[in-house]
TIVEXFI-809540 format. One record per residue (C-alpha): x, y, z; residue in three letters. Coordinates in pm, whole numbers, plus 50000, padded with zeros to 5 digits. Example, Ala and Ser with C-alpha at 12.3 -4.5 7.8 and 13.67 -1.06 7.14 Angstrom:
<nodes>
512304955050780Ala/513674989450714Ser/
</nodes>
This chain:
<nodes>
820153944578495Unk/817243955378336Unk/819043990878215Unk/821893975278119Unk/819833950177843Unk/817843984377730Unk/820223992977437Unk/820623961577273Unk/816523955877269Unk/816133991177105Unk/818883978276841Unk/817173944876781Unk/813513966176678Unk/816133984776417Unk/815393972176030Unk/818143958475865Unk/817693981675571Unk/817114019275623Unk/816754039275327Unk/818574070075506Unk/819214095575248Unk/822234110175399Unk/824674094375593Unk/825084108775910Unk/822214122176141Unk/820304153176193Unk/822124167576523Unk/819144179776668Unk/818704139276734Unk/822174129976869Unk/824734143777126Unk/827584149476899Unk/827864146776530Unk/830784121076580Unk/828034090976619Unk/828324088476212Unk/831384059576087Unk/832224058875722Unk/833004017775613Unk/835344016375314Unk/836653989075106Unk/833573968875124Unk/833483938674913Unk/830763944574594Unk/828263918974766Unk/828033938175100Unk/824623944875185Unk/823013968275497Unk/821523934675645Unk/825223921775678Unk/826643952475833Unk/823333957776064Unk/824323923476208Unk/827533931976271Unk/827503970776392Unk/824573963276612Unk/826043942376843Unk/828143975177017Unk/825263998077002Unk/821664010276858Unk/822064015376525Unk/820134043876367Unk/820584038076018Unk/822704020175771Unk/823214029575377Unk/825434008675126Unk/826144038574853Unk/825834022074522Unk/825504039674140Unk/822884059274041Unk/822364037573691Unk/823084004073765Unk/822764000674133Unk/826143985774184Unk/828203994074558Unk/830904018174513Unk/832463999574813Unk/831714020975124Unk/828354026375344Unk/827554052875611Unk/826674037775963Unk/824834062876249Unk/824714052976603Unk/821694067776807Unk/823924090577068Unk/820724096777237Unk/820734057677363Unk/824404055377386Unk/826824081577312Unk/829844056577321Unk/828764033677112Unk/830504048276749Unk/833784047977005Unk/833564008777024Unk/832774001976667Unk/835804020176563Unk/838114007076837Unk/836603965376839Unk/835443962776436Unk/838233982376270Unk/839353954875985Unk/836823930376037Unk/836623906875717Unk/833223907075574Unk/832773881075234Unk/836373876275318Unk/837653913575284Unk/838743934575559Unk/836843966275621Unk/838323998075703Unk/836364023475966Unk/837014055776016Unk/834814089076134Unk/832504105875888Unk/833084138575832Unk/831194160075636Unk/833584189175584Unk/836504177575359Unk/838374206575438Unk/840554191775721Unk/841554157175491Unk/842144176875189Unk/844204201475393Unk/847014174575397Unk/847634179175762Unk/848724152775950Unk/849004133475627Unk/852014112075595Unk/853514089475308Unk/854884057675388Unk/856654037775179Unk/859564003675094Unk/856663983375326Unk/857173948375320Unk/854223926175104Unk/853263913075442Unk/852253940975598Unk/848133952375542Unk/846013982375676Unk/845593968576031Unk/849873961676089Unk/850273998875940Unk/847644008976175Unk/849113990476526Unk/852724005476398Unk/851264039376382Unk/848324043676680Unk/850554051476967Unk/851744080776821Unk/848334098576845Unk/844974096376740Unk/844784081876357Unk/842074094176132Unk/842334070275831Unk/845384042675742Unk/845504024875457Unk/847594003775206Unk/847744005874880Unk/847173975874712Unk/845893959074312Unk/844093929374309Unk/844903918374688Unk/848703926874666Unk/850333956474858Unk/851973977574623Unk/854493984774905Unk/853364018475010Unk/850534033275209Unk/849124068575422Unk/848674073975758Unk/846274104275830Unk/846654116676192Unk/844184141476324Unk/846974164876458Unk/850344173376277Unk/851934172476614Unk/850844132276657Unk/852394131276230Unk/855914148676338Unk/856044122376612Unk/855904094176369Unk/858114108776164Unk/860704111976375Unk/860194075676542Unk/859434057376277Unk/861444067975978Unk/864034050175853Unk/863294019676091Unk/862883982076010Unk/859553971075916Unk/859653931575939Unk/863403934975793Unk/862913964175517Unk/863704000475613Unk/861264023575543Unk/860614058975453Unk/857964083075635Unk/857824115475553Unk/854824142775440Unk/852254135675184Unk/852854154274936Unk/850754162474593Unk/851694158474286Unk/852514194874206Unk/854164202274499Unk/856964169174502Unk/860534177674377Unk/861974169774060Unk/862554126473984Unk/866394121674104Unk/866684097473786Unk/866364128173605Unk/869704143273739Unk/871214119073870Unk/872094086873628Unk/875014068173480Unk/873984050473161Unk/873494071272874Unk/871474057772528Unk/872584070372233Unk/871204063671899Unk/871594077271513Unk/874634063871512Unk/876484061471173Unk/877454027270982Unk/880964031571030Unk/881184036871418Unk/882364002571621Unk/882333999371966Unk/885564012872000Unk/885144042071801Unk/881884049272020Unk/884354047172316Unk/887184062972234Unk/884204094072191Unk/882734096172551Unk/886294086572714Unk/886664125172648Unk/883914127972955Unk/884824106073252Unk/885584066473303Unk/883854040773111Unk/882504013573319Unk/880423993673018Unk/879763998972600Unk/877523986372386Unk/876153991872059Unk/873283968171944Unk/873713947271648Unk/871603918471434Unk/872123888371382Unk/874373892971112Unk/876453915371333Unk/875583948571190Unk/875183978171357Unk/871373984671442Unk/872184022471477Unk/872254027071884Unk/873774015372184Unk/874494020472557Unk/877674037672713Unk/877534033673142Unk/880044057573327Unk/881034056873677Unk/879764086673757Unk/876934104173713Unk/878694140073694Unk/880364118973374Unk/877034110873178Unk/875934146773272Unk/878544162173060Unk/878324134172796Unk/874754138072722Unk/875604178672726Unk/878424179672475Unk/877324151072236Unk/873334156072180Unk/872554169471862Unk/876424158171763Unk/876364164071341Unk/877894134271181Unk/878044142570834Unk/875864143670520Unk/873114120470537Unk/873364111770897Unk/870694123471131Unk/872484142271436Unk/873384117971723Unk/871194114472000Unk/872064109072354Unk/870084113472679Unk/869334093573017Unk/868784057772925Unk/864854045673007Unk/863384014273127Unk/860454002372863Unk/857194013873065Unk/858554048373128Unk/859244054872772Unk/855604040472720Unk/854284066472969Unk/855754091572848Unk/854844082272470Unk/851254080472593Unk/851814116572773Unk/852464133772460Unk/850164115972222Unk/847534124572475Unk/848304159472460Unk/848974160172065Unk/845464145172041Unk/843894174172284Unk/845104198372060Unk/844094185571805Unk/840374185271935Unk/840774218572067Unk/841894227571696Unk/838984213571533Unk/836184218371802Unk/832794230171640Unk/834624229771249Unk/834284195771150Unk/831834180271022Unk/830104145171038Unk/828344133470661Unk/826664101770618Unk/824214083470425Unk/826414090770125Unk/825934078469759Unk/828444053169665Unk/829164078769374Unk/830304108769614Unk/834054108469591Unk/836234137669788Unk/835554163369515Unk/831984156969502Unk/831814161069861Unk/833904194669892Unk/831814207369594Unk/828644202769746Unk/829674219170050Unk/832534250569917Unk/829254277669905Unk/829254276170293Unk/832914289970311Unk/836334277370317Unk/837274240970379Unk/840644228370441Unk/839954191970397Unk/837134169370271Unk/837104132870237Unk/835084103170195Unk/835554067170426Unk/836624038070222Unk/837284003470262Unk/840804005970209Unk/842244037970269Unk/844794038270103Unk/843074027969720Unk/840704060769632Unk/838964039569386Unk/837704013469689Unk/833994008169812Unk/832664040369975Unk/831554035070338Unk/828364057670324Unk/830004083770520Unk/832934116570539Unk/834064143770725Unk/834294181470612Unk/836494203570759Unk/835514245570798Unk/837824270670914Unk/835684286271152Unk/832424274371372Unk/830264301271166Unk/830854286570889Unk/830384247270993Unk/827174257071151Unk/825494273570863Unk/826554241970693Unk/824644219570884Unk/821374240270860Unk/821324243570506Unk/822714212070396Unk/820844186670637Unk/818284161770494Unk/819494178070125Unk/818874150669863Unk/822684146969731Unk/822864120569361Unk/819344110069474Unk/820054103669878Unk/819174121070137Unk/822304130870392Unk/822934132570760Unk/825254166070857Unk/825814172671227Unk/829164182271406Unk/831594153671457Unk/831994137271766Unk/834524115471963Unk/833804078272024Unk/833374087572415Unk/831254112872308Unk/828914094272152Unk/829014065672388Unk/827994084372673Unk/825104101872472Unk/823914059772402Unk/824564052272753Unk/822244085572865Unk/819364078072660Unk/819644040972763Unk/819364052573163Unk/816744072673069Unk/814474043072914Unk/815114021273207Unk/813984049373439Unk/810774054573245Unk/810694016073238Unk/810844011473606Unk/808214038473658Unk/805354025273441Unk/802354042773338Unk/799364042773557Unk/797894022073807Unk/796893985273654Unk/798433994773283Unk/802003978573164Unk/804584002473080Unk/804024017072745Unk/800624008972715Unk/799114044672732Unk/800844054372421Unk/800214025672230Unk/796084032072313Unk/796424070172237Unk/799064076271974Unk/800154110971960Unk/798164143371887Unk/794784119771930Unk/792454138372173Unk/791294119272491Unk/788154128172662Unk/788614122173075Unk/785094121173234Unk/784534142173572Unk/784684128673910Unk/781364112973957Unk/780224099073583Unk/779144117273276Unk/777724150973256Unk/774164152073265Unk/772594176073034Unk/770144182672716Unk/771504151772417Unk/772664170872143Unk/773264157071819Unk/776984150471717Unk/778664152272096Unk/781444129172229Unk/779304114472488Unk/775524105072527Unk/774064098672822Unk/772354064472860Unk/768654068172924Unk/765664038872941Unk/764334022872602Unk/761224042272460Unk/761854071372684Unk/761224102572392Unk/761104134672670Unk/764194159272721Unk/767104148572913Unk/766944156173309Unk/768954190173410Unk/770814218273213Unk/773944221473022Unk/777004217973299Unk/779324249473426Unk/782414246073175Unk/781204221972919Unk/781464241972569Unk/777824240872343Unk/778234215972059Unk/776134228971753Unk/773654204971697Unk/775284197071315Unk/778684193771453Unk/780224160471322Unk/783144147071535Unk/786474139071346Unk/785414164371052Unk/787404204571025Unk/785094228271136Unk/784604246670761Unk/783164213970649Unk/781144215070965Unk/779704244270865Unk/779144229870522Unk/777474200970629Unk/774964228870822Unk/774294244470494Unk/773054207970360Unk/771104203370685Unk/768904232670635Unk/768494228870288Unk/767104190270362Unk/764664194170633Unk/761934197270421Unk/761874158970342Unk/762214126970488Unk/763694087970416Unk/761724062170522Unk/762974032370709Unk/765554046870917Unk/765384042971267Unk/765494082771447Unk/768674095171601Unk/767514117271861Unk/764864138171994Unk/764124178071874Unk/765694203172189Unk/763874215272437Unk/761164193572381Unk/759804157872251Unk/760194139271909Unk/757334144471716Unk/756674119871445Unk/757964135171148Unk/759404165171258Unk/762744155071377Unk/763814120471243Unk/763934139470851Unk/765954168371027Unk/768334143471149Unk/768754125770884Unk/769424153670658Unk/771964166970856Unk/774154132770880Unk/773454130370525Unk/774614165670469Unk/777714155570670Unk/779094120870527Unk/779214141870214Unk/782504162870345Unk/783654130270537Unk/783504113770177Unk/785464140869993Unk/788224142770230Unk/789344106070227Unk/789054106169866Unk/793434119869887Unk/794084091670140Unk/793254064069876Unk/796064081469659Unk/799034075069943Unk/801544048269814Unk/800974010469968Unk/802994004070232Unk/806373979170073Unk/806313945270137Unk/808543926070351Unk/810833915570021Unk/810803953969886Unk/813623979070023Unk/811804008870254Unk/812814042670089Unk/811974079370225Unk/808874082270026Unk/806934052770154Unk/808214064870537Unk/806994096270472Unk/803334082370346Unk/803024069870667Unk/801724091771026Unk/804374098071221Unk/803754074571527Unk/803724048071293Unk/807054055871113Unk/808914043971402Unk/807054014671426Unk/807404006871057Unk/811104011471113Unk/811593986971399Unk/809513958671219Unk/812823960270926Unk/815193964371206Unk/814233937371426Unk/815163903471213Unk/818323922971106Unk/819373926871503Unk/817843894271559Unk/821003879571316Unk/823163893271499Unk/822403893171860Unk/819583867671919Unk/818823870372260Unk/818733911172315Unk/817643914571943Unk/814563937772152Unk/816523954872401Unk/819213966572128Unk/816403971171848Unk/814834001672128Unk/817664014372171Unk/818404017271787Unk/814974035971756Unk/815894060971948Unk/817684078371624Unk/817124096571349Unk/814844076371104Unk/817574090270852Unk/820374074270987Unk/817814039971064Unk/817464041070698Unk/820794040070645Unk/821424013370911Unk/818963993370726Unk/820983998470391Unk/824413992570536Unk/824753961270716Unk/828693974870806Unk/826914003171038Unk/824093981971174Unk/827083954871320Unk/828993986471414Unk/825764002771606Unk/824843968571779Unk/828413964971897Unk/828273997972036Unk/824853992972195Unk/826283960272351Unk/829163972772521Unk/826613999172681Unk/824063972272803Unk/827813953072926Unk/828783987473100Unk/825663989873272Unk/825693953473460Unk/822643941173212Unk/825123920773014Unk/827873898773183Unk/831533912173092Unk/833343893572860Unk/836003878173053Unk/833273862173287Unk/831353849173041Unk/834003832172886Unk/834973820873258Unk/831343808373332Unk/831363789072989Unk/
</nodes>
């Protein structure tokens, strides 16, 4: 008795969550690598505690990992579950056989063996396609029709939101357990449909649609004023027998130009279609069409086929030539624009956004496209032509990009500020906090492990070491291994020319003395006498405020910073150091975002300062591209689970 209760009390000391990396165990530390299970179709909510509780009652579990996204965290809907082999090495063999389709959250869950070679499933062996399956029928039916043919590697039915699509796969491990089916199962009643098993095959590989050869009812269209219905027939009679006619008309009973013409054969509308497409029907009539009538969503499909591929080639056309220009003066029209830019080669089109695009005359939107006729010549384009001040503005020119394009660049940058977000700065410090106390290029001193350095006080250095009150003899010890001599007239924050000016002044002044200054430090190597070393010191920080003076004399000539009613223009963002530009930027952009999305007016206004400060300037001029950018930068924060979609908030409210 005592063996028998060993396995579950090594399961029970098992964590519900174990952060394995990968799924399936080292085989050094199990018997066979067929102790790893792969759990699909797991409901979003699943977590590793839940399937511990379940999978542990058959066996040890070793580990237990719900994948989920990278970004957002979500589950992609499947885990990894390893059994310890060492403990029990049958113990996979039960899960599969006793919690295949178990409902977990109220979803079935499909089990199968993990392997880590995909070369076998991809192989299509033992792969079969079944199909005409009655709405009744789920994974586990499909699977109890199918087991006693051989050992089944996956089963599943294909379904859209919770409704079998009335076909499925069955993946045997052997193709001689997938002929067996075949042969048995084809063609036989499936609770009172008859269905077809056959071969999975790809898409490449399946033959020709039989609609496409075989059909009856022909559409024709173009068809002139003057042809009636019996006309029309008395036309395709020529080809076979007639079954139906048609031609469409409105409500005042005239002819809307096409119609349908059924025959009883197919061999009939064959030879129609053949002899009458392209049929000339006089002067001012477009030839008559005829083909292989549709049903509505294929001739969507195949609408959507061809404007996909028309729009490919029309990237692939333009790749690397065309050109995105913004920040525009309301002035530049389409020959302003192709003027500016015809030095940097040929340019097949140029043109300038409006408001209504059909009206040139209408309100400029701040931004155009230029077209080149070869990537040389775009490229040299957007080096020279960049930042150029164009009727007193100064432009953005990069390459144009596609709308996905650009959304996964926003969505990139946003991961990447969450990531940094999550990690922090150091120990004890709030995120961000580091580079607000240091802004960048500012030097940071780090003291050594153990305090300061101890060593003779010089005059001017970054650190002083603190000694008793009254105490006028040297400092204890010598200079420290790797600490760099400080002149003794070195002034910190001042170039090192005016250092050496500020020398000059300090030997030329230590022949006399102020009275009523307190000293700054004893003489090296020795004590402070009592006028020997206060007139020397004071001389040489006289000698260098004088330099320190002179060069902030051109900082009190930089323009005031505008006020909160005064537009921000280049000039004044230029005035300003360059960790503060961004910060001056995102004090004018904040209220704006704040109008429009109140409550992540911060969240969005980050992610806005992660531009250009060109193109914030122009947000902040064009209230059009600032709505346009915080849309965008919504549907990212949406995409990435920090906003609700739309259609549950609106189900929530």
């Amino acid at each position: 008795m005592a063996s028998a209760a060993a396995p579950p009390a090594a399961a029970a000391a098992v964590p519900a969550t174990v952060p394995t990396p990968t799924p399936p165990a080292p085989a050094a530390a199990q018997s066979s690598a067929s102790a790893s299970l792969y759990v699909g179709d797991l409901e979003r909510d699943v977590t590793e505690a839940q399937l511990y509780e379940l999978f542990s009652q058959v066996g040890p579990v070793a580990s237990i990992r719900v994948c989920r996204d990278a970004v957002t965290r979500r589950s992609l809907g499947y885990a990894y579950v390893n059994y310890n082999s060492g403990l029990d090495e049958h113990a996979a063999d039960r899960a599969l056989e006793t919690l295949n389709y178990t409902q977990i959250n109220g979803k079935p869950i499909r089990i199968m063996w993990s392997h880590r070679d995909p070369a076998h499933r991809k192989s299509g062996v033992g792969n079969l396609f079944v199909k005409n399956l009655d709405e009744t029928i789920d994974n586990k039916a499909l699977h109890d029709t199918f087991n006693r043919f051989g050992n089944i590697l996956s089963c599943k039915v294909a379904t859209e939101i919770g409704k079998s699509k009335g076909y499925g796969f069955v993946h045997f491990e052997t193709e001689e357990a997938a002929t067996k089916a075949v042969e048995a199962v084809n063609g036989m009643l499936l609770n009172g449909k008859k269905v077809f098993v056959g071969p999975f095959l790809k898409k490449g590989e399946r033959p020709a649609d039989e609609k496409e050869s075989r059909f009856t009812n022909v559409f024709v269209k173009n068809l002139a004023e003057d042809i009636d219905e019996k006309s029309l027939r008395t036309m395709f009679e020529e080809h076979g027998t007639i079954t139906n006619l048609v031609i469409m008309c409105d409500e005042n009973g005239k002819s809307k130009g096409f119609g349908f013409v059924n025959f009883e054969e197919a061999s009939s509308a064959a030879s129609a279609v053949q002899a009458l497409n392209g049929r000339e029907q006089g002067a001012g009539v477009k030839p008559m069409f005829c083909g292989r009538a549709q049903k509505k969503a294929e001739r969507e499909a195949i609408l959507r086929a061809q404007f996909e591929q028309r729009r490919m080639e029309r990237i692939e056309q333009y790749q690397n030539v065309n050109l995105y220009v913004k920040n525009l003066d309301d002035s530049v029209d389409d020959d302003k624009l192709r003027e500016e830019f015809s030095p940097f080669g040929t340019i097949t089109s140029a043109k300038v956004q409006r408001v209504d695009t059909k009206d040139e005359k209408s309100a400029s939107k701040g931004f155009g496209f230029v077209c080149f006729t070869s990537p040389e010549e775009a490229t040299k384009a957007v080096t020279e032509m960049n930042n150029k001040m164009v009727c007193g503005k100064p432009i953005y020119v990069a390459l144009a990009q596609r709308k996905e394009v650009r959304r996964a660049q926003l969505e990139q940058q946003y991961a990447q500020r969450m990531m940094m977000a999550r990690s922090g700065g150091p120990a004890g410090m709030p995120p961000g906090a580091a580079a607000a106390m240091y802004p960048p290029g500012t030097p940071v001193f780090y003291a050594p492990h153990g305090g300061m350095p101890t060593g003779p006080h010089r005059p001017g250095m970054v650190y002083q070491a603190m000694m008793p009150r009254g105490y006028r003899g040297p400092m204890p010890g010598g200079p420290r291994p790797g600490y760099q001599q400080v002149p003794s007239n070195y002034v910190q924050g001042v170039p090192p020319a005016q250092n050496r000016q500020g020398g000059r002044q300090n030997r030329q002044g230590r022949q006399g003395g102020q009275a009523g200054q307190m000293p700054t430090g004893g003489q090296k190597g020795g004590p402070a006498g009592a006028g020997g070393s206060r007139p020397r010191a004071q001389k040489a920080q006289a000698g260098a405020n004088a330099p320190q003076a002179k060069a902030a004399a051109p900082v009190a000539a930089a323009p005031a910073p505008p006020t909160a009613d005064q537009p921000l223009t280049t000039a004044h963002l230029a005035a300003a150091q360059p960790e503060m530009q961004k910060q001056i930027l995102g004090e004018r952009l904040f209220p704006l975002v704040h109008r429009l999305q109140p409550e992540m007016a911060g969240k969005i206004t980050g992610m806005l300062l992660e531009m250009d400060n060109t193109e914030l300037l122009n947000l902040l001029e064009s209230p059009d591209s600032l709505s346009s950018k915080v849309d965008e930068a919504m549907a990212v924060l949406r995409q990435h689970g920090v906003l609700p979609e739309e259609g549950a908030e609106a189900a929530a409210q």
